[in-house]
C-alpha positions as CSV (number, residue, x, y, z in Angstrom):
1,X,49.9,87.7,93.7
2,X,48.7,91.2,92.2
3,X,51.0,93.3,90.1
4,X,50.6,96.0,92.4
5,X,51.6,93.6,96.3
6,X,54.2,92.1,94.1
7,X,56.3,96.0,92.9
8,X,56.1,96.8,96.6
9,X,57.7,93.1,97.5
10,X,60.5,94.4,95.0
11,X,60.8,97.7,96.8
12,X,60.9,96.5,100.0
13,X,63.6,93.9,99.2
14,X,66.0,96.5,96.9
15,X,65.8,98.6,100.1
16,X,66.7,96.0,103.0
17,X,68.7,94.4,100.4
18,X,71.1,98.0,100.1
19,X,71.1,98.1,103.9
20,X,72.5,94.5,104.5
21,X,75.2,95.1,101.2
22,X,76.2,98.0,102.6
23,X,76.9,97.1,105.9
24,X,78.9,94.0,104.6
25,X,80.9,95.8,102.8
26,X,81.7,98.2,105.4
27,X,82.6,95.6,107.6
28,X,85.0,93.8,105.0
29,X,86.3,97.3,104.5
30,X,87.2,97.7,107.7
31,X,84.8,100.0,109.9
32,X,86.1,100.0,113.3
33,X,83.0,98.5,115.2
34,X,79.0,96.9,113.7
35,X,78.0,100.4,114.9
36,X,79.9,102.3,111.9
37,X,79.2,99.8,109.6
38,X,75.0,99.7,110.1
39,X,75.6,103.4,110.0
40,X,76.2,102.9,106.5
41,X,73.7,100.7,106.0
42,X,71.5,103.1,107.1
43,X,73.1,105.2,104.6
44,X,72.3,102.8,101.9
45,X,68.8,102.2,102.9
46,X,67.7,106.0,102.4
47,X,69.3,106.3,99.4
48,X,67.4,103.1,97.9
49,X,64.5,105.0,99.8
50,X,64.6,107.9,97.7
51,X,65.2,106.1,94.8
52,X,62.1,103.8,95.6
53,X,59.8,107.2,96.3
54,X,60.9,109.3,93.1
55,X,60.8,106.5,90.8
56,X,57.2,106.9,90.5
């Protein structure tokens, strides 16, 4: 696997990777329904979005 296929394998995981975390530990937390706690996931994954992005 090139260098290059392989950083964007890494990416790709960190981000879904903050959007599954995140929603877990909403939901351990205590968000009142899956819809609360995706909606931080979704937080999470455009935060490791942007940090993906301006990295380079």
């Amino acid at each position: 696997m090139s260098g290059r296929r392989r950083a964007v394998l890494v990416d790709l995981a960190l981000m879904i990777g903050a959007f599954v975390v995140a929603t877990l530990v909403a939901e351990v937390a205590g968000a009142p329904n899956l819809g609360t706690a995706l909606s931080f996931g979704q937080i999470a994954f455009a935060l490791a979005a942007f940090y993906v992005v301006f990295r380079r």
